[in-house]
C-alpha positions as CSV (number, residue, x, y, z in Angstrom):
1,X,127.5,118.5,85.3
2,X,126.7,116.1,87.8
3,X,125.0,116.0,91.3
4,X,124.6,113.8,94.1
5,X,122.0,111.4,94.1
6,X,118.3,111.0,95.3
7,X,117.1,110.5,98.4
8,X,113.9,108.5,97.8
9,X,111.7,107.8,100.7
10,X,109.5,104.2,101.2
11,X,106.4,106.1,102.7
12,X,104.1,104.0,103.9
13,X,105.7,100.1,104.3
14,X,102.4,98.7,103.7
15,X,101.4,100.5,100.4
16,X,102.9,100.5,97.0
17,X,106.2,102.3,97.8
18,X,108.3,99.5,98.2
19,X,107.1,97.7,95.1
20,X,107.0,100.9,92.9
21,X,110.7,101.5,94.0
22,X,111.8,98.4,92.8
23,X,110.2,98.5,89.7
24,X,111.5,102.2,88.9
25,X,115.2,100.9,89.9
26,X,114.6,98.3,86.9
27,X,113.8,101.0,84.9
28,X,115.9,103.6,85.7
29,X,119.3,101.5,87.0
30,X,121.4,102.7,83.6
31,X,120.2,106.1,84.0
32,X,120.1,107.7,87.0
33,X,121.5,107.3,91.0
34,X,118.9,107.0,93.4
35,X,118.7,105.0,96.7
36,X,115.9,104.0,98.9
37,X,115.7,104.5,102.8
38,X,114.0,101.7,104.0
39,X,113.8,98.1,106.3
40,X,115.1,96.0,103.5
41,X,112.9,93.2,105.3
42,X,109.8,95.5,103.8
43,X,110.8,95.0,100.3
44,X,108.8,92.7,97.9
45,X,110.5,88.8,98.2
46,X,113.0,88.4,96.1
47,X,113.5,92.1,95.4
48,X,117.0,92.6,93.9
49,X,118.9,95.2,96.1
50,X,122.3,96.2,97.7
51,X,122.2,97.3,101.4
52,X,124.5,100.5,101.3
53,X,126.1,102.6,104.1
54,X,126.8,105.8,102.9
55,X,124.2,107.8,99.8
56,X,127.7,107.6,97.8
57,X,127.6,104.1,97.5
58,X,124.6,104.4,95.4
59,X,126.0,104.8,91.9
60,X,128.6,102.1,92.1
61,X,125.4,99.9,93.5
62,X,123.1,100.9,90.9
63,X,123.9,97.9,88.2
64,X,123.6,95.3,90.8
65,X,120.7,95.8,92.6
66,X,118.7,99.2,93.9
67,X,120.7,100.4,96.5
68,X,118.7,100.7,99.8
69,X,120.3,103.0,103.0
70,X,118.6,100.3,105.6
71,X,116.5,102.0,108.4
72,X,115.3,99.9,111.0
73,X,111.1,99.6,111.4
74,X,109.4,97.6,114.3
75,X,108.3,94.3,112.9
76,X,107.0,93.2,109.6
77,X,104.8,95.4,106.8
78,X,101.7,93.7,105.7
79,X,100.8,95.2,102.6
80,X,97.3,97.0,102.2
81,X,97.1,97.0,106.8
82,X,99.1,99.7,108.3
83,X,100.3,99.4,111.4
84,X,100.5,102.7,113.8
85,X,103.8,101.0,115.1
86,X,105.6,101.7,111.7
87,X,104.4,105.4,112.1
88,X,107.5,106.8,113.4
89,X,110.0,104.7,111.3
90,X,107.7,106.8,108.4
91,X,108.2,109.8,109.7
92,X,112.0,109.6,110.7
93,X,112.5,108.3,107.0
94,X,111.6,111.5,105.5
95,X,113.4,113.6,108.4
96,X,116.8,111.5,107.5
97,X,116.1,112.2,103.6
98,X,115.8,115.9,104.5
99,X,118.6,116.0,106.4
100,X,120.8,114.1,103.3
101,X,120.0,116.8,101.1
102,X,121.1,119.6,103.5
103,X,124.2,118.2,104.2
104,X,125.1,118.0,100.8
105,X,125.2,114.2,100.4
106,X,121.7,113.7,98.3
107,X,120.6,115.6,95.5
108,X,116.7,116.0,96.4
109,X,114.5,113.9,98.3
110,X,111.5,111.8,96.2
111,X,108.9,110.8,98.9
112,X,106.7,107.8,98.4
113,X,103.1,108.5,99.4
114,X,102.5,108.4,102.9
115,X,99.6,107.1,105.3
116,X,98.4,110.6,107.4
117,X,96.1,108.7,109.4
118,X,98.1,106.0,110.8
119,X,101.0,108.9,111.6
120,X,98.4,110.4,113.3
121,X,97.5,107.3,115.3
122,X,100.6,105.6,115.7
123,X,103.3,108.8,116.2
124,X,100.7,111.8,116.8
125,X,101.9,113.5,113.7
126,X,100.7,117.0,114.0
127,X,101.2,118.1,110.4
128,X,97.8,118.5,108.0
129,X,100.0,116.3,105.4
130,X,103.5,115.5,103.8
131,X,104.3,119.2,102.3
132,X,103.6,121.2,105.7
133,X,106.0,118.6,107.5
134,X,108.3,119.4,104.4
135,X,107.9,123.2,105.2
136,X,108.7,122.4,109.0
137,X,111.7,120.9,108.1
138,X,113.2,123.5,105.7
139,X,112.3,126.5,107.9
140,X,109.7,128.0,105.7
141,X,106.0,129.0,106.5
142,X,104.5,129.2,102.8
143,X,104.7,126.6,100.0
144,X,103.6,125.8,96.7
145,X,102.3,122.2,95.4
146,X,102.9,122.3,91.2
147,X,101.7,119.3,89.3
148,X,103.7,118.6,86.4
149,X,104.1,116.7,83.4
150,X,105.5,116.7,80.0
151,X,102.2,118.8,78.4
152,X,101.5,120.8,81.6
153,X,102.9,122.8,84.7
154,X,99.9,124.3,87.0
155,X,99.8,125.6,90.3
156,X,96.3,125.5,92.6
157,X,96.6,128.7,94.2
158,X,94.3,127.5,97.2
159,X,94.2,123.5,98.0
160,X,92.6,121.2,100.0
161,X,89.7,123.7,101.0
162,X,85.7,123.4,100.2
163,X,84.8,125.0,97.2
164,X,82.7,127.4,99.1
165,X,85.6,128.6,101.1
166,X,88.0,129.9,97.5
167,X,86.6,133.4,97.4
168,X,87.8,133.9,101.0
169,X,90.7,132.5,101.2
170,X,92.0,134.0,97.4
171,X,93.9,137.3,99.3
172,X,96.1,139.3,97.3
173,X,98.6,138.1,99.8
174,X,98.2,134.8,98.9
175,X,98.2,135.1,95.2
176,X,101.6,137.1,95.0
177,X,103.4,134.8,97.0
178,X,101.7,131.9,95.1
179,X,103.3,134.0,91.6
180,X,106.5,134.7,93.5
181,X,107.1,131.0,94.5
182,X,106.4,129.7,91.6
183,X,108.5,132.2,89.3
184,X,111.2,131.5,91.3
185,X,110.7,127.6,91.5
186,X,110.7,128.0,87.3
187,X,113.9,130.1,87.0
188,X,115.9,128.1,89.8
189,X,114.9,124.3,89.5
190,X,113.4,124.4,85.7
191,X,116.4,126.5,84.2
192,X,114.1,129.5,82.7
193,X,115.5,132.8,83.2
194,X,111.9,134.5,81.8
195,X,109.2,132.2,82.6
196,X,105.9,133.0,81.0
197,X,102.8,132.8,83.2
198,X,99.4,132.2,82.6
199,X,96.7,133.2,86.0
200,X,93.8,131.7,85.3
201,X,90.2,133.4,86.9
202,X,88.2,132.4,89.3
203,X,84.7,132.8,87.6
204,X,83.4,131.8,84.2
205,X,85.1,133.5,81.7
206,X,87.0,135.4,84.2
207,X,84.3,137.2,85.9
208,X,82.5,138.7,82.3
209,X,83.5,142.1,83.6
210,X,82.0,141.7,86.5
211,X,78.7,140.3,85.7
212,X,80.1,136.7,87.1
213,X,81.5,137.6,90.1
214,X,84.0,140.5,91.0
215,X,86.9,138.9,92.1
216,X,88.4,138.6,88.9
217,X,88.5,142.5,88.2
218,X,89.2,143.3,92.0
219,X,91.6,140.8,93.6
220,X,93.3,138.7,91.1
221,X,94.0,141.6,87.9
222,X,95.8,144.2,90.3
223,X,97.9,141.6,91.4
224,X,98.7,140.4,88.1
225,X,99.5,143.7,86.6
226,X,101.4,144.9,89.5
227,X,104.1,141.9,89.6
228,X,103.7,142.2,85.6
229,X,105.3,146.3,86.8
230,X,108.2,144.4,87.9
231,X,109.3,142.5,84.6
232,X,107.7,139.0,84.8
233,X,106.0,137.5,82.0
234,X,102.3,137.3,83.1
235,X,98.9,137.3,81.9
236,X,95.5,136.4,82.8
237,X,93.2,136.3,84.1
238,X,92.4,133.8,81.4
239,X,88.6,131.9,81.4
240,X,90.2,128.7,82.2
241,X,87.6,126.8,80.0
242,X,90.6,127.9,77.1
243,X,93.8,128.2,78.9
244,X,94.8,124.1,78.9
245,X,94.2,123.2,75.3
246,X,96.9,122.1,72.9
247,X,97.9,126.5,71.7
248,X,96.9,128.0,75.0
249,X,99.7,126.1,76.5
250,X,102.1,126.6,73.8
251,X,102.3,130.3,75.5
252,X,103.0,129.8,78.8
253,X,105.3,127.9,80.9
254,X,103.1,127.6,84.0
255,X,99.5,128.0,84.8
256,X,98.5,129.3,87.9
257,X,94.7,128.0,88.9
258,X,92.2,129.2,91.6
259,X,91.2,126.1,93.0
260,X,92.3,122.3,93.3
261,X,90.1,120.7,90.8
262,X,90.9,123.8,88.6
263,X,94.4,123.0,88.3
264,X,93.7,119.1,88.4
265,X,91.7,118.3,85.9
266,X,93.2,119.3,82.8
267,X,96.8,117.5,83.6
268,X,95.2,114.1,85.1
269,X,93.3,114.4,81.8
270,X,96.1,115.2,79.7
271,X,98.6,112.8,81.7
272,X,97.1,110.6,84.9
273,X,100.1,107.9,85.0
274,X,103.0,110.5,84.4
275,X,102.4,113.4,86.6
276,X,104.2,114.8,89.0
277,X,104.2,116.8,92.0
278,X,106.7,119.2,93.1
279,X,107.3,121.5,96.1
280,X,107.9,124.5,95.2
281,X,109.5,127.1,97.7
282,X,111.6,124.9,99.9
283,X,115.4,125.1,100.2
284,X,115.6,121.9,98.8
285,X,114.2,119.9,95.7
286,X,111.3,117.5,96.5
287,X,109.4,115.8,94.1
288,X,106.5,113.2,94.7
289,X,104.7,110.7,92.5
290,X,101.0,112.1,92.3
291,X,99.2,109.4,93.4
292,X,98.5,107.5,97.0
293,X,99.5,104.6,98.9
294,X,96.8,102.3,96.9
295,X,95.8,100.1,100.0
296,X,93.3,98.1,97.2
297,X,96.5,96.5,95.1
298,X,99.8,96.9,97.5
299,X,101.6,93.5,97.0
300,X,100.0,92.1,94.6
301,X,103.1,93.2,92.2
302,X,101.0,95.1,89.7
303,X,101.4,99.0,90.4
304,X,102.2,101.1,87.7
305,X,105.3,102.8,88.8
306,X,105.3,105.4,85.7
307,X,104.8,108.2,88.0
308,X,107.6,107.7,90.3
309,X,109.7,107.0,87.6
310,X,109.1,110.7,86.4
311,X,109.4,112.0,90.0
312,X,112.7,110.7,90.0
313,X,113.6,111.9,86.6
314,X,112.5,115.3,87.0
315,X,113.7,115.6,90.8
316,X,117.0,114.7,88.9
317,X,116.9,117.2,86.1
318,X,116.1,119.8,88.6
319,X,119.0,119.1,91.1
320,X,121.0,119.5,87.3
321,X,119.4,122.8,87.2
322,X,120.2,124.2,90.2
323,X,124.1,122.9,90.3
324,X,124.3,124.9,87.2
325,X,122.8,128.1,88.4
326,X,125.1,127.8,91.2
327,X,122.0,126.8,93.5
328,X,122.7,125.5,96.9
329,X,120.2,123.0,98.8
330,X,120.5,124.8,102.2
């Protein structure tokens, strides 16, 4: 089985995307086909790569340098200062990488981190951040951000909110669609027909029967039971002091958390260079190396590019996954 390769975006010119790309084309040249869309003028000096025309070219390109589908940015990138005038080359990158996977010509799209502020000031980019422009793109209203490695697959059910906010915003609405997405995202793009998962609960020790807090018992258990009514593996809600050690996560494919730090702490702990995040819910596979654009160390030539290698890897075994279920990218 084979698919078509990935798109991989440059992200922000003047953080560590065009180093990190390089380096995980020097790693992964005899492996996979990827190719970048970038300015080739933005790449580290001396960068070995192959300007290529059509995402085809890539694999044929792959021993000899990593293949880059050139788009044109205003003027130079100056790592760790970025410019508002690149901010629309960024955006259109991750448009044109969209658009190579629905046509059929890439496989999924990898983005590079990206810069929010400087879209914001340079192109007015009106999206909260990289995901919800995703979303827009592919047509969809509701997402789900997984962050995954080799010991761990979790799910925040609520993001980038203040802790204070998490009881209001955990709905019953949101929680099933945060199950369905992600039981879906499992079966299609990981290859499990059954996937077993593990809710953790909001309070300590999942509420104590409500002398911790009721929205264990009241919000997040009837939800759980009733999709559990309809055949899928679930449990929970688990204390989530004891779902992520070594045998709690032997019994369960995915853990669904309440709240970002929830979810975030056990698999930075377990794995910090090598995770991954992945949209779930889209109609196409995107992947995304789980850290930022590292302003501090861009061109200095010593990023760690384990992450992105791993994005790439996994965005590649789940574009396997979905050939062989017969999965289409549109």
């Amino acid at each position: 089985m084979t698919s078509p390769p990935i798109a991989l975006t440059v992200g922000e010119p003047a953080g560590i995307g065009p180093e990190i790309a390089c380096k995980a084309w020097a790693a992964l040249k005899g492996e996979l086909p990827f190719f970048l869309i970038a300015d080739p003028a933005h790449l580290p000096a001396g960068a070995r790569h192959v300007v290529i025309s059509d995402p085809a070219e890539a694999g044929a390109a792959m021993p000899r340098g990593l293949p880059v589908l050139a788009h044109d940015f205003p003027g130079p990138a100056r790592p760790g200062a970025p410019d508002p005038a690149q901010a629309q080359g960024v955006i259109d990158v991750i448009a044109r990488a969209v658009a190579l996977v629905q046509s059929g010509a890439a496989g999924a799209v990898c983005t590079n981190p990206i810069h929010k502020k400087a879209l914001k000031d340079g192109a007015g980019f009106a999206y909260p951040g990289h995901t919800e422009f995703l979303a827009a793109l592919g047509g969809v209203d509701r997402v789900v951000m997984m962050l995954a490695s080799a010991e761990l697959r979790v799910v925040p059910a609520t993001i980038h909110i203040p802790l204070s906010e998490v009881p209001g915003a955990l709905t019953p609405d949101l929680l099933e669609q945060t199950i369905r997405i992600t039981h879906a995202g499992l079966q299609r793009d990981f290859g499990l027909a059954n996937p077993r998962i593990a809710i953790a609960g909001l309070n300590p020790h999942a509420g104590e029967g409500g002398a911790m807090g009721h929205e264990d018992a009241a919000i997040i258990a009837p939800v759980i039971a009733r999709l559990a009514g309809e055949g899928m593996a679930l449990s929970g809600p688990h204390s989530a002091d004891t779902l992520f050690h070594a045998a709690a996560r032997a019994r369960y494919d995915a853990a669904i958390a309440m709240y970002h730090d929830q979810a975030l702490i056990p698999i930075k702990t377990l794995d910090f260079d090598r995770g991954v995040n992945v949209t779930l819910g889209l109609p196409f596979i995107r992947t995304s190396p789980d850290h930022g654009t590292a302003f501090d160390i861009a061109g200095q030539g010593h990023a760690n590019p384990a992450s992105l290698i791993e994005a790439l890897r996994m965005a590649r075994r789940m574009a396997l996954a979905r050939a062989s279920a017969g999965g289409r990218q549109t």
